[in-house]
C-alpha positions in Angstrom: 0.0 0.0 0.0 1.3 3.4 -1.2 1.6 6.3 1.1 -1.4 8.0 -0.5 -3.2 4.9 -0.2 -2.4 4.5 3.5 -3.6 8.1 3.9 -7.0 7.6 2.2 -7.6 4.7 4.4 -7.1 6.7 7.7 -9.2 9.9 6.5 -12.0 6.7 5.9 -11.5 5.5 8.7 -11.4 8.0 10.5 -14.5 9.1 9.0 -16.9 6.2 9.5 -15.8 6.6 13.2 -17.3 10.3 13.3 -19.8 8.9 11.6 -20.7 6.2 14.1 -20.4 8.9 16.6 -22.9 10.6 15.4 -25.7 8.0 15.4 -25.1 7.6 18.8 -22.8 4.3 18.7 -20.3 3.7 21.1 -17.0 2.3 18.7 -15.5 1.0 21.5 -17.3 -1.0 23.6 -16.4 -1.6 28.0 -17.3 -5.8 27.5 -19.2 -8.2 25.6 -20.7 -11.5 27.2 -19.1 -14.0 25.1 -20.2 -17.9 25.3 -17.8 -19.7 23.3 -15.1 -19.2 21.0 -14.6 -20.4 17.8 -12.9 -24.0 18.9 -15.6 -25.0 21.3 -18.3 -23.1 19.3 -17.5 -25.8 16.9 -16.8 -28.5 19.1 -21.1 -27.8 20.5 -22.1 -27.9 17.2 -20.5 -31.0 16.3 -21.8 -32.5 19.2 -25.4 -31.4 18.5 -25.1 -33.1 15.9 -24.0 -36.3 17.1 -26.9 -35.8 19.3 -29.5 -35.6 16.7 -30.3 -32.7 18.3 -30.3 -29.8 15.5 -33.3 -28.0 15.0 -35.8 -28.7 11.5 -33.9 -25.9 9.6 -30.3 -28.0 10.6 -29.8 -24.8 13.6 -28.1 -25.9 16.3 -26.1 -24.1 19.7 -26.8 -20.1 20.1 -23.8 -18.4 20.6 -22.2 -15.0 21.5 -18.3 -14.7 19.6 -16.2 -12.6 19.8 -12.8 -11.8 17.7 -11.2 -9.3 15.3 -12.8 -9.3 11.7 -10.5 -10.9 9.2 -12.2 -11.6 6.1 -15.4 -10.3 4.4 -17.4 -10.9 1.6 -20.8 -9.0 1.0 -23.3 -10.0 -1.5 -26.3 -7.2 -1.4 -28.3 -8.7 0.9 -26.3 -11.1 2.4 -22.2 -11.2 3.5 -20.2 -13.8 4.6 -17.2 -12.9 7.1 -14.8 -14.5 9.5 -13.4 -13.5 13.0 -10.7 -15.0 15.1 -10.2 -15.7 18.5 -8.1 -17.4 20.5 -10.2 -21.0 19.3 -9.0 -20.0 15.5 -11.7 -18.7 12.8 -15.3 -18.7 12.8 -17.2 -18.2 10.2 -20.5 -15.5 10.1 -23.5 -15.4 7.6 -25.7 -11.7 7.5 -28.6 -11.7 6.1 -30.8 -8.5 6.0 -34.4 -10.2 6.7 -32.6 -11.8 9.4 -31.5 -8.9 11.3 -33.3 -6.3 10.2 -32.8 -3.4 7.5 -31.1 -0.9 10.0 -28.7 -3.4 12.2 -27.8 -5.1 8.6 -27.0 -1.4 7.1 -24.7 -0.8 10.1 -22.2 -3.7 9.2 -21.2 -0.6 6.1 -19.0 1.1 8.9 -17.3 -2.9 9.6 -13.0 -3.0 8.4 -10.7 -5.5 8.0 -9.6 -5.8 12.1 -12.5 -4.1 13.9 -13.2 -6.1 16.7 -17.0 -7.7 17.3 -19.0 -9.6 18.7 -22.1 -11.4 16.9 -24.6 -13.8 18.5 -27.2 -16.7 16.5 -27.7 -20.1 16.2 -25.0 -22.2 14.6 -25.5 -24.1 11.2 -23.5 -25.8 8.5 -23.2 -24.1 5.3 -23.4 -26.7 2.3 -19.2 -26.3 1.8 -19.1 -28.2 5.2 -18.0 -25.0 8.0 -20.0 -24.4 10.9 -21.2 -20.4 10.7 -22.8 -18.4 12.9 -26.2 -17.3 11.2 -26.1 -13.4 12.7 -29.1 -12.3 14.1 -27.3 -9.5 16.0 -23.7 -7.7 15.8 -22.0 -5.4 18.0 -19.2 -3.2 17.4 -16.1 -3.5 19.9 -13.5 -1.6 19.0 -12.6 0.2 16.0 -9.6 -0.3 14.2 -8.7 3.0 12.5 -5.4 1.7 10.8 -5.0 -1.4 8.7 -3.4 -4.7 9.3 -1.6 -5.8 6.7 -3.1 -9.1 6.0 -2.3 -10.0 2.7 -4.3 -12.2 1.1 -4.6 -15.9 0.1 -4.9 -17.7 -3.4 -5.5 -20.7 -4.9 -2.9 -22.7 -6.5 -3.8 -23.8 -10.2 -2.2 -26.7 -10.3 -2.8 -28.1 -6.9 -6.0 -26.8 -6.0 -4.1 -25.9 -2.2 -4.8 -22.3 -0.6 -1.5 -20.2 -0.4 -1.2 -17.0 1.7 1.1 -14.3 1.0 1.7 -12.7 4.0 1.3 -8.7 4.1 3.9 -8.2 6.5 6.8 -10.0 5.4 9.5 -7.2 6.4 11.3 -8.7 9.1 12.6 -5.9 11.5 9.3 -4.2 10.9 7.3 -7.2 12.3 10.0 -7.3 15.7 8.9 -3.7 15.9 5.7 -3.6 15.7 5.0 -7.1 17.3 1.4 -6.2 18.1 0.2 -6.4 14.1 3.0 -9.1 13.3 0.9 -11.4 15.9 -2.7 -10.1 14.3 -2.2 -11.3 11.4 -0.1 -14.4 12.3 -1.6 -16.9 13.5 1.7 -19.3 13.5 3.1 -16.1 15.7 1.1 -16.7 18.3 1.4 -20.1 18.7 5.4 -19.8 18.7 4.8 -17.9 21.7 2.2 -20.4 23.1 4.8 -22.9 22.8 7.1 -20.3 24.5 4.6 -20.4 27.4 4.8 -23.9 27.7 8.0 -24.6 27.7 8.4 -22.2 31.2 5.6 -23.8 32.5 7.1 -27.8 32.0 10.2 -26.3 33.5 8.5 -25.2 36.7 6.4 -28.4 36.4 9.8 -30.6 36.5 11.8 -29.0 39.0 8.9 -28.4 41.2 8.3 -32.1 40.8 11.9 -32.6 42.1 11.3 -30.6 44.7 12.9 -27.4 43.8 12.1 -24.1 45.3 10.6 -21.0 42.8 12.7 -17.6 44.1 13.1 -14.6 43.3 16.4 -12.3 43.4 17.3 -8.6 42.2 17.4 -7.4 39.0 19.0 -4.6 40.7 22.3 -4.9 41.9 25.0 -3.1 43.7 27.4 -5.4 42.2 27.1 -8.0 39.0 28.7 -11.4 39.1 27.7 -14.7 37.8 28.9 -14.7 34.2 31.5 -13.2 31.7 29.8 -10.1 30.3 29.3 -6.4 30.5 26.6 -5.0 32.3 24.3 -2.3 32.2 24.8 1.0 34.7 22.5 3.0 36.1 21.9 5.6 38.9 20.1 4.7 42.1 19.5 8.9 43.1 18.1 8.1 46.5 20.4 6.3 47.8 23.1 7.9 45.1 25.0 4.8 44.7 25.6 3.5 41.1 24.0 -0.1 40.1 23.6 -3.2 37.5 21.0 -4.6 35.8 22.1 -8.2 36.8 23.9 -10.0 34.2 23.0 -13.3 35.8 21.5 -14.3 39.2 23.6 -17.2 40.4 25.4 -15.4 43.1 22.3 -14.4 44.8 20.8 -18.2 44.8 24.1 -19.8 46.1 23.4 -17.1 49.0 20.6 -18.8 49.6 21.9 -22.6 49.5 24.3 -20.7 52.2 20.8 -19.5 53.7 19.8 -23.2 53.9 17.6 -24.0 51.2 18.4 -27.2 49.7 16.7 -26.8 46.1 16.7 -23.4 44.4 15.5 -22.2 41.0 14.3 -18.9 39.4 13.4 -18.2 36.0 14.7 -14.8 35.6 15.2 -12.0 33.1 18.9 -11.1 32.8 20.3 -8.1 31.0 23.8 -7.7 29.2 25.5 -4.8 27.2 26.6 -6.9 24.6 25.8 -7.2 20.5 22.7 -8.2 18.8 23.1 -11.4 17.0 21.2 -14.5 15.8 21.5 -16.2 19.3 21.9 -12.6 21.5 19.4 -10.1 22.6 20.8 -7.9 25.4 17.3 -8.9 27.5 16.9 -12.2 27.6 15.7 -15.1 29.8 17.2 -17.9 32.2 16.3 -20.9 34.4 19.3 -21.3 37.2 18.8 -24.1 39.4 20.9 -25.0 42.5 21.1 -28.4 44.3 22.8 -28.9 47.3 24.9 -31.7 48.2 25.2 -32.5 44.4 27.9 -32.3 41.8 28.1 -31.3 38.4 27.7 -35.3 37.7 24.3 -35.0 39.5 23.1 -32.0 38.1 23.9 -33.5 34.4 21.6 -36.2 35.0 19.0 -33.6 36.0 19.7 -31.5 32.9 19.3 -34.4 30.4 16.3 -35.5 32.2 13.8 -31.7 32.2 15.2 -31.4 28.3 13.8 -34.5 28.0 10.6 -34.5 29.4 10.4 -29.8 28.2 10.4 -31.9 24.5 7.9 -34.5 25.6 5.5 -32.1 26.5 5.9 -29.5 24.2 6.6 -31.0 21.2 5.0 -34.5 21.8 8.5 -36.3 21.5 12.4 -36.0 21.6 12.9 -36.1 17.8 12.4 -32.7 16.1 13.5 -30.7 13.4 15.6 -27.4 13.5 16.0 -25.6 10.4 15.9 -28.8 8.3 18.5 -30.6 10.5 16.9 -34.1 12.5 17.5 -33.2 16.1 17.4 -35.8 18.8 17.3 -35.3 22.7 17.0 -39.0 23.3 19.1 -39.6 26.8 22.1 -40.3 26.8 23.5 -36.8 25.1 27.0 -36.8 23.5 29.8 -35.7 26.0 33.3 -34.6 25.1 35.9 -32.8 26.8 36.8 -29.3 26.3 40.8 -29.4 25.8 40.3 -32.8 24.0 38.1 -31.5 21.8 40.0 -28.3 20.9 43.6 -29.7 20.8 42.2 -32.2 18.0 40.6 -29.2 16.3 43.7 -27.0 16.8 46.2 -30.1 15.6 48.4 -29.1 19.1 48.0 -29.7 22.8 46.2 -26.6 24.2 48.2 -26.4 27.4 51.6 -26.6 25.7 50.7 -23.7 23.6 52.0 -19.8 25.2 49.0 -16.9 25.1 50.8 -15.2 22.4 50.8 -18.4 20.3 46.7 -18.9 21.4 46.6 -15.0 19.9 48.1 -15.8 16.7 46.0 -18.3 16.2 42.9 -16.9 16.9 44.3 -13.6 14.8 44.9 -16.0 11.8 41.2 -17.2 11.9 39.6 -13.9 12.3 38.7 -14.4 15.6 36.9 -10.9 17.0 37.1 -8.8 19.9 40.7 -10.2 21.6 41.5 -7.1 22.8 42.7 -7.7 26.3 41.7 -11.1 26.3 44.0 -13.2 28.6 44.4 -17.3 28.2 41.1 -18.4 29.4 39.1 -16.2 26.7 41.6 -17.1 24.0 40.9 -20.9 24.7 37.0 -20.1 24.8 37.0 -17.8 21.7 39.5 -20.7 19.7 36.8 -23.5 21.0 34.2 -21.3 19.5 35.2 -21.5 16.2 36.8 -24.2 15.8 34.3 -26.5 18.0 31.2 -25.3 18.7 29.9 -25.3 14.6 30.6 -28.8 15.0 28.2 -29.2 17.9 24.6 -29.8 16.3 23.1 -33.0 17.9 22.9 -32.1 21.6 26.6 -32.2 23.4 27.8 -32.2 26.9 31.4 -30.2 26.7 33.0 -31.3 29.5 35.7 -30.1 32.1 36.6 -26.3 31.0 39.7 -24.0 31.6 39.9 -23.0 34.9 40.8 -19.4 33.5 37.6 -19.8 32.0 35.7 -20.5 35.8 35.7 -18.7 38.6 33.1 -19.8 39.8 33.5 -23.6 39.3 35.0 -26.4 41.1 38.9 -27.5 40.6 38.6 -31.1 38.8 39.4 -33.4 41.5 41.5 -35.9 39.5 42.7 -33.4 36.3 44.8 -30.3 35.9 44.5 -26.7 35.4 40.7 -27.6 34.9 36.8 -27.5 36.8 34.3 -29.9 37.0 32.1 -27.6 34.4 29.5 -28.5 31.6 28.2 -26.4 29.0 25.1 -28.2 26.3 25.1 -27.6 22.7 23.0 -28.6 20.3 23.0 -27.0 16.5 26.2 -24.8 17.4 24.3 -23.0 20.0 25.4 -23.3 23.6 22.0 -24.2 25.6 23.3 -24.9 29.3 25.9 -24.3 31.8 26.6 -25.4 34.8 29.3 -26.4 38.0 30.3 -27.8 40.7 29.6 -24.4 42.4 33.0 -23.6 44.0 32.8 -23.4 48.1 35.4 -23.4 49.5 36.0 -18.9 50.1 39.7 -18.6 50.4 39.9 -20.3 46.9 37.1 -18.1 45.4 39.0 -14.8 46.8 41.8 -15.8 44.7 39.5 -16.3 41.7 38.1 -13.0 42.3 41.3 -11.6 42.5 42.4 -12.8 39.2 39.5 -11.8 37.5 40.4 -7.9 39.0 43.8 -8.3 37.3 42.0 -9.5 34.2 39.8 -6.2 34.4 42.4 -4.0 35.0 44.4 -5.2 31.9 41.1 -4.5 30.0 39.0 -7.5 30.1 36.0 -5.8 29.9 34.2 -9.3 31.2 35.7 -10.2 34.0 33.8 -10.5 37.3 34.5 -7.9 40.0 35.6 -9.0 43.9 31.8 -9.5 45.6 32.9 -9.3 49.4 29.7 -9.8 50.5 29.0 -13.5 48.6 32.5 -14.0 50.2 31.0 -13.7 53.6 28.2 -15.3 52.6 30.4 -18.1 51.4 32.6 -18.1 55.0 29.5 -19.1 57.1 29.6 -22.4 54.9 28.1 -23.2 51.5 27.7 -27.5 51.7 28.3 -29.2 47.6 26.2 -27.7 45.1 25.6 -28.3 41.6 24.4 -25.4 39.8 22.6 -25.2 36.1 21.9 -22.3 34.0 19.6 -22.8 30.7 18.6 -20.2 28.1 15.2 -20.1 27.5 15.0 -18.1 24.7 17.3 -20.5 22.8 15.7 -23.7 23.6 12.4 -22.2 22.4 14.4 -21.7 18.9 14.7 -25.2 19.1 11.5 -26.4 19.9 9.3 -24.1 18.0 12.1 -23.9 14.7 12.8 -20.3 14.5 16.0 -18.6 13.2 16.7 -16.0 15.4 15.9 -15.6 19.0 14.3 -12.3 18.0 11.8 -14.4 16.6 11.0 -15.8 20.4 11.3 -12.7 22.4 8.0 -11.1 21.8 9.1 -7.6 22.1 12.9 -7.6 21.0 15.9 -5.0 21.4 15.9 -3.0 18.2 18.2 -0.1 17.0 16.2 3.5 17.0 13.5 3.9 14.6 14.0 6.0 11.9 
C-alpha cells in the first residue's frame, strides 16, 4: 500500500468513526458476554449433531463470539465474514431479513480488524464450515489503521490455498510485534509454545522438589557470568548499580541460607551485540542443588530437556531448520581441551597466550583485545568446536581461566568440574560444581580484577559480600543455567531468538 493509499484509508477510517459517533454508537465498547469461542463453538455444534439434536432448519447451539474481523465478503443482501479468537476462525452469515434493514446497514461502517461480537444459532453451510447465522452484531473496537493481512490464493495446479503474507519485512514485524501477531496466526502459537515450555520447567523441577525464588534485578554489584553489564543511577540512595547479568550469586546465598533446592526463572540483561543467538534482554532458568555435583546436576539437565520436549513437542525427535535433532538420553559428552587440541592439531596447554593469539588472529577471531588465556581458549573453541556441535553435546571439564566460579577437577589439571550443552552450534546450558570453598574463590576473584584492570572488559568484579556469605559455609552444590530463549528456537524452529522474544531490542527507529 502506497503512502497516499495509506492516507486515504485513515481519512475513511477515521470518518466512518465520526460517523458512528454521530448516530449515537459507542466504537469501542467496555465488554461483551461471550459464550464460546470459535474452537468449542465448533466443538457444540458437532456434538449437537452427534446428538441428533439440531433443529428442522439444521440450527443448532446459540452463541455470543467474539474476535477481530479478518475476512469479508458482501453480497447485497447477504455477506459472509470470518473473525478469530483465541479458538482459530469462525465463520459468520448476514442476512438483511434476518437482522433487520437498520442493524444489517450498520455492518457498512465494519473493516478488516474491527473487533466484534455477533450472537445466533450455529449451522453448516453446504461447503461443510460451521457459521454463525447473525441475528445480531455489536461493534467492539474500531480499528482506525490497517493490518496488513495480505491475502490468500488458490494454486492452479494443486487446488491448495497459499497466503502471501502482508507483513513480510522482518525488523518491521519485531517492531511492531502487536500487528506481526494479528495477522499471524503461527506467531502466536510460537509464543504459546514459548509459554509452555516455562511452565514444564517449573512443572519438572517443582516435581523434584525445587524451590521457585526470586532475586534482584538490581544490583550493587554484577557477578555470575563473563559479560558487560548495564549502569544505572540509584539517586536516593546515590550509589551506582547493574542490571544483573545473571543471578547465580544471589541463589548460592541462599543454598548458604539453607535452602536445599533453588530455582528462578529470571530475566537477565547484558551490554553486549545483537546477534542470531543474542538479545541484550533475555531469559534464564538457574537451578541449584545442594549436596550434588556437576555429575548430579547433568543427569537432572538431560532429564527436564527430555521431558520440556515431551510435552511440548509431543517427542524427543524434532527438526531445527531442516536438521533431525534428537534429545534422546544419553546426550554426547566430550571434553573441552580434548576437543579443541584435535581441532587446533596441538596440545592446548603446551601452547604460550601469544601463540593462542596468533591463532585466533589468523582465523579472524573478533574482539581479543585484552583477552587473557582463558578467553583465547573459549574464543578458539568457539570457532573451531562449537559449529561442530549440532546433535545435543555435553562439553566437559573447561579451563579454569575460564571459571571462577567452578570447582577445581578433583583428579585433572588446570581444569573445573564444568558442563556447558550444545545442540546445533548454539550453547543451551551451563553449569558447576559451584566452587565453596571462600579462600579459593578470593583468589578467583582476584584474578578476574587483574584481568579487568588489563582490559578484560568481562571479567567479574571482587563480591565481598558473597564472600562472607560463602565463610558461614556453603555445603556441595551443583548449579545449572539454561537459556530459555534458545531452547524455544529449538523447539518451535525459529532462526533468530528475536523471533521468540516477543518484544525484542531494536536499533532507534528511523
Amino acid at each position: 500500500m502506497s503512502t497516499e493509499e495509506l492516507s486515504q484509508v485513515l481519512r475513511d477510517r477515521r470518518e466512518k468513526l465520526a460517523e458512528l459517533i454521530r448516530k449515537g454508537t459507542q466504537p469501542f465498547a467496555y465488554s461483551y458476554d461471550r459464550t464460546h469461542d470459535a474452537a468449542t463453538a465448533a466443538s457444540s455444534f458437532a456434538a449437537a449433531e452427534e446428538a441428533k439434536s439440531l433443529d428442522a432448519d439444521g440450527h443448532g447451539p446459540r452463541v455470543r463470539v467474539a474476535g477481530r474481523l479478518v475476512a469479508w465478503r458482501g453480497h447485497g443482501k447477504t455477506a459472509f465474514a470470518h473473525i478469530e479468537d483465541r479458538g482459530g476462525r469462525m465463520q459468520m452469515y448476514f442476512r438483511q431479513d434476518v437482522m433487520g434493514e437498520e442493524r444489517f446497514a450498520a455492518l457498512h461502517f465494519l473493516d478488516l480488524g474491527d473487533w466484534v461480537g455477533v450472537e445466533g444459532p450455529l449451522f453448516r453451510t453446504r461447503t461443510g464450515e460451521v457459521t454463525v447465522r447473525v441475528e445480531a452484531s455489536t461493534l467492539l473496537s474500531k480499528s482506525l489503521r490497517p493490518l496488513p493481512f495480505g491475502k490468500t490464493e488458490v494454486d492452479a495446479t494443486t487446488g491448495e490455498k497459499v497466503h502471501h503474507s502482508g507483513f513480510s519485512d522482518t525488523e518491521a514485524r519485531y517492531r511492531q510485534r502487536y500487528a506481526d501477531l494479528a495477522v499471524h496466526p503461527e506467531v502466536r502459537e510460537v509464543f504459546r509454545a514459548r509459554a509452555k515450555v516455562v511452565t514444564e520447567m517449573r512443572r519438572f523441577l517443582d516435581g523434584e522438589g525445587f524451590l521457585e525464588v526470586e532475586t534482584p534485578a538490581l544490583q550493587p554489584l554484577y557477578g555470575g557470568a563473563a559479560a558487560r553489564p548495564f549502569v544505572t543511577h540509584h539517586n536516593s540512595l546515590d550509589r551506582r548499580m547493574f542490571l544483573r547479568i545473571a543471578d547465580e550469586l544471589y541463589l548460592k546465598r541462599l543454598i548458604v541460607g539453607g535452602f536445599e533446592r533453588v530455582y528462578e526463572i529470571a530475566h537477565n540483561f547484558r551490554n553486549e551485540g545483537v546477534d542470531r543467538l543474542h538479545n541484550p534482554e533475555f531469559t534464564m532458568l538457574e537451578f541449584y542443588q545442594a549436596f550434588a555435583d556437576y555429575s548430579d546436576v547433568l543427569e537432572l539437565t538431560e532429564a527436564l530437556f527430555g521431558h520440556v520436549a515431551q510435552a511440548v513437542i509431543g517427542g524427543t525427535e524434532l527438526t531445527y531448520q531442516g536438521q533431525k535433532i534428537s534429545f534422546a538420553r544419553p546426550f554426547a559428552r566430550i571434553r573441552f581441551m580434548e576437543a579443541l587440541g584435535e581441532a587446533l592439531g596441538a596440545d592446548p596447554t603446551s601452547l604460550s597466550e601469544a601463540e593462542l593469539k596468533k591463532r585466533a588472529i589468523a582465523l579472524h577471531v573478533p574482539d581479543l583485545d585484552g583477552a587473557g588465556r582463558g578467553k583465547l581458549l573459549d574464543k578458539l573453541f568457539g570457532a573451531l568446536v562449537e559449529p561442530k556441535l549440532v546433535q545435543p553435546t555435553f562439553v566437559m571439564d573447561h579451563p579454569i581461566e575460564l571459571s571462577p566460579l567452578a570447582k577445581p577437577h578433583r583428579t585433572a589439571q588446570g581444569v573445573v568440574e564444568r558442563f556447558e550443552l550444545y545442540a546445533m552450534s548454539a550453547e543451551l546450558a551451563n553449569a558447576f560444581s559451584e566452587l565453596n570453598d571462600p579462600l579459593d574463590q578470593r583468589e578467583r576473584f582476584e584474578a578476574q580484577r587483574t584481568l579487568g584492570s588489563a582490559g578484560d572488559d568481562e571479567a567479574h568484579q571482587v563480591d565481598e559480600d558473597y564472600l562472607r556469605a560463602m565463610e558461614y559455609g556453603m555445603p556441595p552444590t551443583g548449579g545449572v543455567g539454561i537459556g530459555i530463549d534458545r531452547v524455544v528456537m529449538l523447539l518451535t524452529d525459529q532462526p533468530s531468538i528475536r523471533d521468540v522474544i516477543l518484544f525484542p531490542v531494536l536499533r532507534e527507529e528511523e
